[in-house]
N, C-alpha and C positions, 0 to 999 in steps of 0.2 A: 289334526294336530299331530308332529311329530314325537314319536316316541320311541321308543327300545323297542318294542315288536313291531314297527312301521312296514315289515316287509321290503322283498327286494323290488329293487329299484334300477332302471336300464340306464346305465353308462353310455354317452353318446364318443368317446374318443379314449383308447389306451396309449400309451408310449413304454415301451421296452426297456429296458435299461441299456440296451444297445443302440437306444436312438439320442442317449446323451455323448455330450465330449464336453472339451473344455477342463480346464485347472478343479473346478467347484465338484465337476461329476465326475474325477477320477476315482478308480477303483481301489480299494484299499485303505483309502484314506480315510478317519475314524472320522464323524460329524456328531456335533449335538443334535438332539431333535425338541424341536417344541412344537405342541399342540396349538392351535387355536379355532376358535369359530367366532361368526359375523353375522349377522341379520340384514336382508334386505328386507327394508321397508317403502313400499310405496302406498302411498293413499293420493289420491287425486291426479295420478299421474307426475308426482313428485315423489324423489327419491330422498330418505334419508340419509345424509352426513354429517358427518363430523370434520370442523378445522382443527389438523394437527399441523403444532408451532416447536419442532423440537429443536435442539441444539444443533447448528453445524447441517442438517437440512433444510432446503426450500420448503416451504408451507405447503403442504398439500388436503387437500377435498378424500376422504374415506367414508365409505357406510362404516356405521359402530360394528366395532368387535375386540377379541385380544388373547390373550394365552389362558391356557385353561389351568386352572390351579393343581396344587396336587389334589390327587382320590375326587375329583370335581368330574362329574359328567360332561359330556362335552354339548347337552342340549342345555345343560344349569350353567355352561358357560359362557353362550349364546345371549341366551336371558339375562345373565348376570352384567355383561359388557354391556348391551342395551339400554339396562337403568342406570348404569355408573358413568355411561358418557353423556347420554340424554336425558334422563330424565323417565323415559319411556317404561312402562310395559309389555311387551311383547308374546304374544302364543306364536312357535313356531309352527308353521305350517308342514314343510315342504324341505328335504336337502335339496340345491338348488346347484351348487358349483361346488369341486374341491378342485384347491389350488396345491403346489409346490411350489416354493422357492426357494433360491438357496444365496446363502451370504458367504463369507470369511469364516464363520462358524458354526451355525447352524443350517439344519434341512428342514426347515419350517411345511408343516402341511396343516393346511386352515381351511376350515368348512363354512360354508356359506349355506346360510339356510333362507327359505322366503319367509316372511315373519308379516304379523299385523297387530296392529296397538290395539291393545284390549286395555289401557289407562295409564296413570302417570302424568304429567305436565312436560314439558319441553324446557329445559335447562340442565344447564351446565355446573350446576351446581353443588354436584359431587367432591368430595374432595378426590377422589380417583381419578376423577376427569382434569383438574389443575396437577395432580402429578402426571400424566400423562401427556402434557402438553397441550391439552384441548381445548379452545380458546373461542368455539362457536359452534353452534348445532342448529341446521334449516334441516328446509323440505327443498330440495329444488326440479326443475324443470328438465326433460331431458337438451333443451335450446339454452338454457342457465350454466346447466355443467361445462358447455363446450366452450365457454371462458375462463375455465379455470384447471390448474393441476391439480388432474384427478388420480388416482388409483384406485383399486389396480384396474389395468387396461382395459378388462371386459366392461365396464360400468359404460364408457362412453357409448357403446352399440351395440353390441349381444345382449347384455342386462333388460335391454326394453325391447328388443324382438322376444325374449323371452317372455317377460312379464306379460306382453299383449297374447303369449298363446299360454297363460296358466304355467310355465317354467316347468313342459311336459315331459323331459329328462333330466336325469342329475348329468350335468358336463365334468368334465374331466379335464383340466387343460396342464397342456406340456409344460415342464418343469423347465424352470425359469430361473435368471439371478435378480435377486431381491434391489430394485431399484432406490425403492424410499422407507421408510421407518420400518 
């Protein structure tokens, strides 16, 4: 289980601040930042998601997660998006990926951890899950996903080379602009 003294852990990729360009990663210019973490969950060789249905974007396929509230741990906020979009309980195992991306206004960095249901039921049934747009919650297939709009991008192919060797580094991936919600 991951915790506050979990020890360090090997970073498989850095990026410099001199490896961005672009409008979003100019220097100087002030950004908000929000926190967030996400859970992957697989049981059976399916992955947990969530259908997000928001205004003015396409539908897309996401594993549960979401911004960490204020003074909220950012492990209690892993766990916390997990029961409010699924239904789920979750022990986290493992930090698995940290993500960057960046919008119009924020410099989003979201932690992804490997996660496994220790209880709960499967639904959507939260009221946090109808304000956020969320409109379905499976288990799918890694041959399931690749008919549908997924994010973020790791999930279609790195997410399950990982998961088949235990997700034996935390990755690190280059900072990016925020495509969908």
């Amino acid at each position: 289980m991951v915790g506050r003294n979990a020890g360090a852990v090997g970073i498989d990729r850095f990026v410099s601040v001199s490896d961005m360009s672009g409008d979003a990663f100019s220097l100087g210019r002030t950004m908000e930042h929000r926190i967030a973490a996400g859970a992957i969950v697989v049981e059976d060789d399916r992955l947990l998601m969530v259908h997000c249905n928001e205004p003015e974007l396409p539908a897309f396929w996401v594993p549960p997660g979401g911004g960490a509230l204020i003074k909220e741990d950012i492990y209690q906020t892993a766990v916390r998006e997990v029961r409010e979009e699924t239904g789920l309980d979750v022990e986290l195992v493992k930090l698995a990926y940290v993500e960057q991306l960046f919008d119009r206004k924020f410099h989003h960095l979201k932690l992804w951890f490997h996660a496994r249901v220790v209880g709960g039921e499967l639904s959507i049934g939260h009221e946090e899950a109808r304000i956020e747009g969320i409109t379905d919650v499976r288990f799918f297939s890694r041959e399931e996903l690749g008919e549908r709009l997924v994010v973020p991008p790791f999930v279609q192919d790195i997410l399950w080379d990982d998961h088949a060797k235990g997700f034996p580094t935390v990755r690190l991936f280059e900072p990016r602009e925020m495509l969908l919600g």
